[in-house]
C-alpha positions as CSV (number, residue, x, y, z in Angstrom):
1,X,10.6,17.7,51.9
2,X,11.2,15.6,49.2
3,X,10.9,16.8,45.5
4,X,10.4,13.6,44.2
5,X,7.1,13.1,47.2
6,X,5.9,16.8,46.5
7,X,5.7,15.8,42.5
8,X,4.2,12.5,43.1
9,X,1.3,14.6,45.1
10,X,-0.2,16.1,41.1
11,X,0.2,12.8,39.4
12,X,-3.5,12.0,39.7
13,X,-4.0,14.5,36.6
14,X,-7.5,13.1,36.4
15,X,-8.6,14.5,39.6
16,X,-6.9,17.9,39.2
17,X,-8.8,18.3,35.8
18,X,-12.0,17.7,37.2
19,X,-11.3,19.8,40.2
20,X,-10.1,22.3,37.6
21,X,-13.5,21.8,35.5
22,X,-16.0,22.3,39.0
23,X,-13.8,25.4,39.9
24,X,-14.6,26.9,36.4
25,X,-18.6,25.9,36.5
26,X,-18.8,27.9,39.9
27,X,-16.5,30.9,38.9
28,X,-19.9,32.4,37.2
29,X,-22.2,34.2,39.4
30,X,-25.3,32.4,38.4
31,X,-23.8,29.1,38.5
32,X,-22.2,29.9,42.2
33,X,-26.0,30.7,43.1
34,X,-27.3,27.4,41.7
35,X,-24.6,25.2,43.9
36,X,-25.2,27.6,47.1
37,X,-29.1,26.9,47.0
38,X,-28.3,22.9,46.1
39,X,-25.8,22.9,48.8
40,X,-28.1,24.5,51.1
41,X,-31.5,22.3,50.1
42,X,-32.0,18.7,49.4
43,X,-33.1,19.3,46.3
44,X,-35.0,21.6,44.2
45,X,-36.7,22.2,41.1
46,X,-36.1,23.9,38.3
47,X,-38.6,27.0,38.9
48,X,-38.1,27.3,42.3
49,X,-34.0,27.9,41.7
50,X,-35.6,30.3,38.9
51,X,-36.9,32.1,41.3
52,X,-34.7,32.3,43.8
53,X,-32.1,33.7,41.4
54,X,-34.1,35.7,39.3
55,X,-33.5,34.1,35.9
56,X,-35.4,32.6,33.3
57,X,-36.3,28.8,34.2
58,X,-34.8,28.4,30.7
59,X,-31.2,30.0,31.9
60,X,-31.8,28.0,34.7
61,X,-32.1,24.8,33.0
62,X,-29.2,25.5,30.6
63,X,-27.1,25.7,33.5
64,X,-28.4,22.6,35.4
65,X,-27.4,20.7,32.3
66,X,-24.4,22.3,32.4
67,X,-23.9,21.0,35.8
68,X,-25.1,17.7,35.1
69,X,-22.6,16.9,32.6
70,X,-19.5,18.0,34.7
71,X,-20.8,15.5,37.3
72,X,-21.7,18.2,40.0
73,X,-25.6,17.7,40.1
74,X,-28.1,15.0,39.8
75,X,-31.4,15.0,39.1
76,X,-34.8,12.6,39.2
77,X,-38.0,13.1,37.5
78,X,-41.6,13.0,39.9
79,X,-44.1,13.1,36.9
80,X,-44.5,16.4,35.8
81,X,-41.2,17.7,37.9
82,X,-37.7,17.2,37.6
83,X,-35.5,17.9,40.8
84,X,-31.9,18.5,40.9
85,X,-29.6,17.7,44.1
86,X,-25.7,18.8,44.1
87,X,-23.4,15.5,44.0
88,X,-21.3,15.0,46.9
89,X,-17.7,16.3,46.1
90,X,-14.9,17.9,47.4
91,X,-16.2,21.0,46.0
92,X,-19.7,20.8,47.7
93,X,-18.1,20.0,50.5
94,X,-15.9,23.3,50.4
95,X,-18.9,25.4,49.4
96,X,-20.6,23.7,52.3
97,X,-18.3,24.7,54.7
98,X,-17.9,27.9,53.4
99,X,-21.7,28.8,53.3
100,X,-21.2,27.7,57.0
101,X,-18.8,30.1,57.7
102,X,-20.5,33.0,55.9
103,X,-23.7,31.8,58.1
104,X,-22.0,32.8,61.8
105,X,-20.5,36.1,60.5
């Protein structure tokens, strides 16, 4: 291979920061919980992730937000509810095909 080819592969340093930035937003637990359930659902709301995870709809909300500003989930309001959807990405995509995998073991 080419040296010149292989380098020319990271110049989009754009996209390997934000790869970088979803990779760190899913390295904590409750986080990687969050974007399994998303990934797994159409959407959801804020108390029902709650639940499913066991943590405060507060926590839970903090970390939505979280999510929602690195791009990796959306969200719409239906009067009194918000509901959050995961963003299609390369990283949804992996976790997809991961939580895929992990479902025929």
């Amino acid at each position: 291979m080419n040296r010149k080819n292989i380098k020319k592969e990271l110049e989009n340093e754009k996209e390997v920061q934000r790869c970088a930035q979803e990779f760190r937003m899913v390295g904590d637990p409750t986080r990687l919980k969050i974007c399994y359930l998303l990934c797994r659902h159409e959407e959801m709301t804020v108390g029902t992730i709650a639940d499913a995870v066991s943590v405060s709809i507060s926590a839970v909300s903090h970390t939505l937000q979280k999510l929602k500003q690195a791009g990796m989930v959306v969200d719409r309001r239906d009067f009194r509810y918000v509901y959050y959807r995961m963003e299609k990405s390369l990283l949804s995509d992996l976790l997809r095909k991961k939580i895929h995998t992990y479902e025929k073991i």
